[in-house]
N, CA and C atoms as an extended XYZ file, in Angstrom:
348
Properties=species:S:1:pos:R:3:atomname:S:1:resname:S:1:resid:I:1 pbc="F F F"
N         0.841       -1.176        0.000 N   UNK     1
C         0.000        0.000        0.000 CA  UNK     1
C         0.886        1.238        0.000 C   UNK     1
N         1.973        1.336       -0.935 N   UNK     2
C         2.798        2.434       -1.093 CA  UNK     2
C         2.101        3.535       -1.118 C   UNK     2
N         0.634        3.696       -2.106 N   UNK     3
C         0.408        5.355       -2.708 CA  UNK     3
C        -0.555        5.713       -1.335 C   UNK     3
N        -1.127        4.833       -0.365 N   UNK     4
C        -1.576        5.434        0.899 CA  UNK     4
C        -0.835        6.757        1.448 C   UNK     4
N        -1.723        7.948        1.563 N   UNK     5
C        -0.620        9.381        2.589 CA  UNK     5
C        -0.598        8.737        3.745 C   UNK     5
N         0.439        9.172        4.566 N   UNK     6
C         0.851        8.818        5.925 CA  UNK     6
C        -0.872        9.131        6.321 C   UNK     6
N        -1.596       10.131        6.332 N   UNK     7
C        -2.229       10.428        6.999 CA  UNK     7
C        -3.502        9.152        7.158 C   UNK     7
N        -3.427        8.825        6.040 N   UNK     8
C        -4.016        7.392        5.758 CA  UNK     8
C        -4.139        5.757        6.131 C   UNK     8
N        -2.741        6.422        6.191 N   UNK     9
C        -2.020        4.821        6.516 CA  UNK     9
C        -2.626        3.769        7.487 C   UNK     9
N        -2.997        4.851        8.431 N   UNK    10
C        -3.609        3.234        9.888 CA  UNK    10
C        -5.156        2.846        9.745 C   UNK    10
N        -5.541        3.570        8.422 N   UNK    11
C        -7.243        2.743        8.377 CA  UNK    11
C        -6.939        1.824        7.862 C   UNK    11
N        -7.847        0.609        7.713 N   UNK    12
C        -7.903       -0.752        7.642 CA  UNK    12
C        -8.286       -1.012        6.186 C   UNK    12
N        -7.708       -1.969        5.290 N   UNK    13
C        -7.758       -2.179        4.111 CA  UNK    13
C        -8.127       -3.392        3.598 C   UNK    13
N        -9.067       -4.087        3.251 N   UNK    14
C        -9.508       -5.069        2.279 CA  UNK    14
C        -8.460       -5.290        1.452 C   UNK    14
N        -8.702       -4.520       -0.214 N   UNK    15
C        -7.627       -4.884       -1.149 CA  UNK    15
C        -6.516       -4.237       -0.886 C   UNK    15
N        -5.982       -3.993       -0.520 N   UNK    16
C        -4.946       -2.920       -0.375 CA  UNK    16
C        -4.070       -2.502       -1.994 C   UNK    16
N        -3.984       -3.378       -2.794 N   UNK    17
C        -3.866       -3.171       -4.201 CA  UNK    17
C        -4.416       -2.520       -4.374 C   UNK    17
N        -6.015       -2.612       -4.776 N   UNK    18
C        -6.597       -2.297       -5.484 CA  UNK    18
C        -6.612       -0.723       -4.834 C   UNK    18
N        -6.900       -0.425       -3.670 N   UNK    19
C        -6.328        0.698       -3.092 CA  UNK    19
C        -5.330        1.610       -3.615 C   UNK    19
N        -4.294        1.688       -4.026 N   UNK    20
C        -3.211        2.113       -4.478 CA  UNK    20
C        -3.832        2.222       -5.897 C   UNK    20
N        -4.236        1.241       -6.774 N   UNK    21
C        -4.900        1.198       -8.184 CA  UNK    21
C        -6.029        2.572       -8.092 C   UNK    21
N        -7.157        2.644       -6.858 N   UNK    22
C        -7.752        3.490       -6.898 CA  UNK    22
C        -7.019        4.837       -6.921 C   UNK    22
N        -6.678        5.130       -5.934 N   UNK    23
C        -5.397        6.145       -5.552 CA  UNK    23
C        -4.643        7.485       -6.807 C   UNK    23
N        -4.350        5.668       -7.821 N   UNK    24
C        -3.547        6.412       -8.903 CA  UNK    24
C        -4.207        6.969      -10.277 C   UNK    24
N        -5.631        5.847       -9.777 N   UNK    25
C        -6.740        6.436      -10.815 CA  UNK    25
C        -7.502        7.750      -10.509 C   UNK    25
N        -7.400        8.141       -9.018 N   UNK    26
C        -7.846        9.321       -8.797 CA  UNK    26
C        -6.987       10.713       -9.040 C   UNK    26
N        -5.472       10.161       -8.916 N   UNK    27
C        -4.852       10.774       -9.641 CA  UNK    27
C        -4.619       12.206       -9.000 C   UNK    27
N        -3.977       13.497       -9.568 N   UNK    28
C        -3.857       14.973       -9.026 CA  UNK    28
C        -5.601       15.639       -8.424 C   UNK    28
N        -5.552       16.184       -7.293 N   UNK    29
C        -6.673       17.105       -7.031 CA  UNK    29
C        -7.134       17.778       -7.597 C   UNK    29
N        -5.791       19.191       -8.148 N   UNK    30
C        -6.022       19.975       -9.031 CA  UNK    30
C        -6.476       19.577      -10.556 C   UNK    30
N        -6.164       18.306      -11.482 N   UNK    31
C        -6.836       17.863      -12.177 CA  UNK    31
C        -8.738       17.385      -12.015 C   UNK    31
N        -8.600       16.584      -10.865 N   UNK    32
C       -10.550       16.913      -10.258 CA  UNK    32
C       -11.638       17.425      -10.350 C   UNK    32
N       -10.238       18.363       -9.887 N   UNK    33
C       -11.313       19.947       -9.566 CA  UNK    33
C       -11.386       20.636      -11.214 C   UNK    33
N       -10.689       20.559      -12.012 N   UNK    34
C       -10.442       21.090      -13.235 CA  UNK    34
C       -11.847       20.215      -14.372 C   UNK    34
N       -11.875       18.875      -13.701 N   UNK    35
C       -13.126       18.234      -14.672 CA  UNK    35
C       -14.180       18.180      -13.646 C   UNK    35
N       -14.519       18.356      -12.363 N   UNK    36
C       -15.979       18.721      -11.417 CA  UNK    36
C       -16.319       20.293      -11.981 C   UNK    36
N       -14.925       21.564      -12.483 N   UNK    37
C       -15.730       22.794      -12.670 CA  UNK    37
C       -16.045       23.063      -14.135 C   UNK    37
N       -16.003       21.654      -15.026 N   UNK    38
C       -16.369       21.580      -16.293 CA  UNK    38
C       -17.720       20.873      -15.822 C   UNK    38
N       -17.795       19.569      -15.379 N   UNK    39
C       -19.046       19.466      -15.345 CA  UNK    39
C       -20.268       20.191      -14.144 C   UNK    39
N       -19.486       20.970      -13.624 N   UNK    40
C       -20.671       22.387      -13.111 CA  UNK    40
C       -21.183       23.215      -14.352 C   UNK    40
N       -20.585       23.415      -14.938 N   UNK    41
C       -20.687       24.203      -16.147 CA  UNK    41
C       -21.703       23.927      -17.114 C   UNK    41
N       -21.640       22.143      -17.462 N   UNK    42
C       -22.556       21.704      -17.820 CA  UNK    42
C       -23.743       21.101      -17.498 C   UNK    42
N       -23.425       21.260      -16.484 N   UNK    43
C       -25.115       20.608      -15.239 CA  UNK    43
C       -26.354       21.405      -15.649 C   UNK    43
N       -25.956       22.882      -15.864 N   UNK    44
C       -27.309       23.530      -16.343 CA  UNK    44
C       -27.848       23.815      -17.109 C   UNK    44
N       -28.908       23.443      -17.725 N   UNK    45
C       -29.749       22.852      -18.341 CA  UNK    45
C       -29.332       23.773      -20.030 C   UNK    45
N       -29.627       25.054      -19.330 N   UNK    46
C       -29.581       26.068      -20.498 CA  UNK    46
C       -28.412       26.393      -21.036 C   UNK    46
N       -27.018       26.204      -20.440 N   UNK    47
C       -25.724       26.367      -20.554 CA  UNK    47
C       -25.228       25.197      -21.212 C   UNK    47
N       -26.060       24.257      -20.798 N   UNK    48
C       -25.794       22.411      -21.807 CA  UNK    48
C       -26.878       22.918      -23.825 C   UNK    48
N       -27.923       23.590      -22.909 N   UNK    49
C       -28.086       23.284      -24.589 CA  UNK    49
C       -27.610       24.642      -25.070 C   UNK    49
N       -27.002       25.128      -25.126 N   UNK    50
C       -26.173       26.415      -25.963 CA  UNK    50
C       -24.651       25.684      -26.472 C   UNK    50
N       -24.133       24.414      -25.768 N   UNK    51
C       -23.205       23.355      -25.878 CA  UNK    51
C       -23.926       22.633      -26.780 C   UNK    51
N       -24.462       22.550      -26.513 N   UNK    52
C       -25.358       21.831      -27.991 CA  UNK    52
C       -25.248       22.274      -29.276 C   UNK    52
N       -26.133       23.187      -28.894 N   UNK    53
C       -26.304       24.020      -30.061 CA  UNK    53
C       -25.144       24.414      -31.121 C   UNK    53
N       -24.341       24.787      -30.283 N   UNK    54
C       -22.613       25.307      -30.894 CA  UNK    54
C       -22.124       24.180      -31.523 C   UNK    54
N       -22.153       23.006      -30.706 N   UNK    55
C       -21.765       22.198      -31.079 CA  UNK    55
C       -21.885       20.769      -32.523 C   UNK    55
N       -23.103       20.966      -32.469 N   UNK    56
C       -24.482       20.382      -33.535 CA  UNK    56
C       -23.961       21.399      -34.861 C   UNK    56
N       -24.025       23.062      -34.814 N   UNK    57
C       -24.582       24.149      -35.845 CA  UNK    57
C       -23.016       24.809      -36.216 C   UNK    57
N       -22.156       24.514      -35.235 N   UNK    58
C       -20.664       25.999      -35.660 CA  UNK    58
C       -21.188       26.703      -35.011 C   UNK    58
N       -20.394       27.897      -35.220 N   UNK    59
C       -20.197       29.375      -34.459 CA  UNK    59
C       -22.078       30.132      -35.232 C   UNK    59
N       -22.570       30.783      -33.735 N   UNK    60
C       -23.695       31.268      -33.838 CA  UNK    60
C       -23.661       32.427      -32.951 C   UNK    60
N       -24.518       33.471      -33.350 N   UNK    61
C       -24.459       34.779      -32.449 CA  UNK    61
C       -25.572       34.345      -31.036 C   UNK    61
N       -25.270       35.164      -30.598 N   UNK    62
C       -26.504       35.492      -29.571 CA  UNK    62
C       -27.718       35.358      -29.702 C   UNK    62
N       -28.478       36.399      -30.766 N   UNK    63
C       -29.693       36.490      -30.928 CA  UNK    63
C       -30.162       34.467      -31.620 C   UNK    63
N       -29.229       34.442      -32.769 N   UNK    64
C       -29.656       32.850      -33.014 CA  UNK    64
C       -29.665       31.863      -32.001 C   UNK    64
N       -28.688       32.153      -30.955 N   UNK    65
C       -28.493       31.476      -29.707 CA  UNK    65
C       -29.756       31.618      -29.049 C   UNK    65
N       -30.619       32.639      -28.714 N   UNK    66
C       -31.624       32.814      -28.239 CA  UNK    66
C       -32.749       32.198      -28.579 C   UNK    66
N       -32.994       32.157      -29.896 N   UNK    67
C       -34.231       31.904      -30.855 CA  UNK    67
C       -34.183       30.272      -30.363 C   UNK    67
N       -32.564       29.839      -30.987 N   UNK    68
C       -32.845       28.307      -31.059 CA  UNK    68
C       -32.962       27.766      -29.420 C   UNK    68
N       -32.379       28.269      -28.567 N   UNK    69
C       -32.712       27.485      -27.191 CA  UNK    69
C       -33.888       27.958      -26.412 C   UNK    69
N       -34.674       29.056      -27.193 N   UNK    70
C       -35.677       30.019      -26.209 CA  UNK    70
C       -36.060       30.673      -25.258 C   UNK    70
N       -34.545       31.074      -24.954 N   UNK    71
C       -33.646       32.378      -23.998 CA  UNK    71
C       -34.129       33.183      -24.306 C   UNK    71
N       -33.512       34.027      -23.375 N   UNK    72
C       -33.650       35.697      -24.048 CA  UNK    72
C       -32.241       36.292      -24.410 C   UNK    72
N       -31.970       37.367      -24.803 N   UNK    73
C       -30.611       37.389      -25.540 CA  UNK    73
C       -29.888       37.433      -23.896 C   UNK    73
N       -30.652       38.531      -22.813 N   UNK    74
C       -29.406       38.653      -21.661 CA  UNK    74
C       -28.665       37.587      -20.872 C   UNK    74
N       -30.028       36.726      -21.309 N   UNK    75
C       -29.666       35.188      -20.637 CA  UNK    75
C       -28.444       34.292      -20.883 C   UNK    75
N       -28.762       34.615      -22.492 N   UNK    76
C       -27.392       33.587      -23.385 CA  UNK    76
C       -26.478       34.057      -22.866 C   UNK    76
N       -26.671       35.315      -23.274 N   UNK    77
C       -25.162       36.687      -23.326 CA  UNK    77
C       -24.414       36.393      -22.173 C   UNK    77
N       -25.032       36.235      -20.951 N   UNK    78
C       -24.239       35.663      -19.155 CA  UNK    78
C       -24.184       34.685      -19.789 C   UNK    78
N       -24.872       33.613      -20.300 N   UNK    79
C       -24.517       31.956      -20.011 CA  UNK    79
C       -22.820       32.199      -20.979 C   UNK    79
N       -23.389       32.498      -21.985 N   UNK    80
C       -21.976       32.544      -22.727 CA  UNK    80
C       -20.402       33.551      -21.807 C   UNK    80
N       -20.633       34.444      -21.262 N   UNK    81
C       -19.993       34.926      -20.572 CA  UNK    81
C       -18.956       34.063      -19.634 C   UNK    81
N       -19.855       33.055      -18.680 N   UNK    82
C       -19.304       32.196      -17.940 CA  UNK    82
C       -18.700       31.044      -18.735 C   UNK    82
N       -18.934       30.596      -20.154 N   UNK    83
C       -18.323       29.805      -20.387 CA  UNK    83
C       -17.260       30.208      -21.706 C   UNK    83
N       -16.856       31.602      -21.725 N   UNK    84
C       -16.104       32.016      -22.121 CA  UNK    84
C       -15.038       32.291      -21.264 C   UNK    84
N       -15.028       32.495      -19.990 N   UNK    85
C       -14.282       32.965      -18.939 CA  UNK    85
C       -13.505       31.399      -18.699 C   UNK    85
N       -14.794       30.315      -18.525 N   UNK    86
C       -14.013       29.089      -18.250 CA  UNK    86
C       -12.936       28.642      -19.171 C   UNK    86
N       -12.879       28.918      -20.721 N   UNK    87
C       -12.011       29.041      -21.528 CA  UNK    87
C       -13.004       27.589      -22.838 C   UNK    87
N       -14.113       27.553      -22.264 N   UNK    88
C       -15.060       26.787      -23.193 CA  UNK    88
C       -15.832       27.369      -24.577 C   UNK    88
N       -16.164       28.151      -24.490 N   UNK    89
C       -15.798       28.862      -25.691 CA  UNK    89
C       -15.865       30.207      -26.462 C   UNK    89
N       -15.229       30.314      -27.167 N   UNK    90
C       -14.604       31.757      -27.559 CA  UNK    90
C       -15.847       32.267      -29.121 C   UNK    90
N       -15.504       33.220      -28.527 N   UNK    91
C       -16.123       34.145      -30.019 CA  UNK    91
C       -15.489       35.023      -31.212 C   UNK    91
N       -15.616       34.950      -32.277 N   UNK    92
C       -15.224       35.674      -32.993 CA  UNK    92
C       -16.286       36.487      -33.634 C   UNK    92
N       -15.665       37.902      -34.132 N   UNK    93
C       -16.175       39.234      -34.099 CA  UNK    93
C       -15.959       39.268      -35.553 C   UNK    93
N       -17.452       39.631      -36.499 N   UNK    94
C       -17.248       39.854      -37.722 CA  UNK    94
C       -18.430       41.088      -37.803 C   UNK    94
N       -17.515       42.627      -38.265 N   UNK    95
C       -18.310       43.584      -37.723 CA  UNK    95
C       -19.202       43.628      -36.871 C   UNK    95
N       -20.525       43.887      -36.653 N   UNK    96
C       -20.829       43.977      -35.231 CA  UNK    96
C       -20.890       42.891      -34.600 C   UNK    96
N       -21.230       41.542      -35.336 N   UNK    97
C       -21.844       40.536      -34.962 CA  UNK    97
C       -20.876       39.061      -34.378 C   UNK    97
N       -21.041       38.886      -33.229 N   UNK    98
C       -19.634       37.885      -32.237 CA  UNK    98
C       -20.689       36.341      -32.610 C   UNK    98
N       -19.495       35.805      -33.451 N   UNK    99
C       -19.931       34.226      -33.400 CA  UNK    99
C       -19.279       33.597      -32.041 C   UNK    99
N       -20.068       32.701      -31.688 N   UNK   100
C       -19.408       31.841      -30.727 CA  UNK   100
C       -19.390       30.361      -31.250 C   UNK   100
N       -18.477       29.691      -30.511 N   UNK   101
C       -18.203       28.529      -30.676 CA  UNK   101
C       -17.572       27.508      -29.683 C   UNK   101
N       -17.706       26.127      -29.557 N   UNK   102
C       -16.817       25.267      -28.555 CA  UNK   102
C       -15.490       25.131      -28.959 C   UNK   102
N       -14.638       25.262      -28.044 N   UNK   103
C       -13.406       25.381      -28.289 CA  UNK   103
C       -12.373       24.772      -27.506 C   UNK   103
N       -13.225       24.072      -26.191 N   UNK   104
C       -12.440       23.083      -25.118 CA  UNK   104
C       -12.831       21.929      -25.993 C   UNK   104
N       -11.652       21.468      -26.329 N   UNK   105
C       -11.636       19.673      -26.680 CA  UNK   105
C       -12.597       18.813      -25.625 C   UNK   105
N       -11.706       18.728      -24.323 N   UNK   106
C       -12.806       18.047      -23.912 CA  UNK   106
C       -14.000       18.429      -23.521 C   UNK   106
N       -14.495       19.387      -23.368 N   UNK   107
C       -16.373       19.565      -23.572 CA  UNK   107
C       -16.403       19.086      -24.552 C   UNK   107
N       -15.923       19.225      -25.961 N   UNK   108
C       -16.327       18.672      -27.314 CA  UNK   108
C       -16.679       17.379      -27.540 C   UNK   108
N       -15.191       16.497      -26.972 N   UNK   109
C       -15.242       14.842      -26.636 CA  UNK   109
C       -16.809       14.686      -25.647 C   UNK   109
N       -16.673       15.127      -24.430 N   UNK   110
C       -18.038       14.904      -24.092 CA  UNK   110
C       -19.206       15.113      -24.619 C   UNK   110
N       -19.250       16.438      -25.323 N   UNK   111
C       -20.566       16.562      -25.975 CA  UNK   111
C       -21.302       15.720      -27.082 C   UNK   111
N       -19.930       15.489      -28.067 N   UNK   112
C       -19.883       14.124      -29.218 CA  UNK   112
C       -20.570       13.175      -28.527 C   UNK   112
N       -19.935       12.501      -27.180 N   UNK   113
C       -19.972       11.364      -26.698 CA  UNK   113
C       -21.726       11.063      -26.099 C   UNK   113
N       -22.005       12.284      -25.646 N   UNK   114
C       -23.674       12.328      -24.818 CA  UNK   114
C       -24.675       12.608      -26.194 C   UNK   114
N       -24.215       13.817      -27.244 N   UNK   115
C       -25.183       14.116      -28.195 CA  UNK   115
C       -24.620       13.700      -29.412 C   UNK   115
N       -23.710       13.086      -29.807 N   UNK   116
C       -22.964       12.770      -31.199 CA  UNK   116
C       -23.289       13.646      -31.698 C   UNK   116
């Protein structure tokens, strides 16, 4: 039971392998926390289907963002906000009008994987 922390060490163990196997499959914290604040992101309802949407159609503005999920534009405009900040996806600006799009691989892999 090498990958046990000291702090660990004196609870009582069944597999104790498989322990260490778990351990290494759980892997860095900071990695964790990096895929629990992706899937916060996508837990909500309206922020999943604008992931959709992007994802299904290419880069779409706001107002189309609105129409097709049946938001209102201020709604998208924050949802997209927060998942532009998360680094999920970015927009590009063609005179007035900002396309957005998915741009984290893995949201993408997941999204493929739940909505092909």
């Amino acid at each position: 039971m090498h990958l046990v922390p000291a702090d660990r060490a004196d609870r009582r163990s069944i597999d104790g392998h498989r322990v260490c196997e778990a351990i290494a499959a759980i892997g860095e914290a900071g990695r964790l926390r990096t895929w629990a604040d992706r899937f916060s992101l996508l837990a909500d309802a309206n922020r999943l289907a604008l992931l959709v949407a992007l994802h299904r159609t290419g880069p779409l503005a706001v107002s189309d963002l609105a129409t097709a999920t049946g938001m209102n534009d201020p709604a998208v405009s924050q949802a997209l906000r927060l998942l532009r900040a998360a680094g999920v996806v970015a927009g590009e600006k063609e005179g007035r009008v900002v396309r957005y799009r998915v741009v984290d691989a893995d949201v993408r892999g997941l999204l493929e994987h739940c909505v092909g």
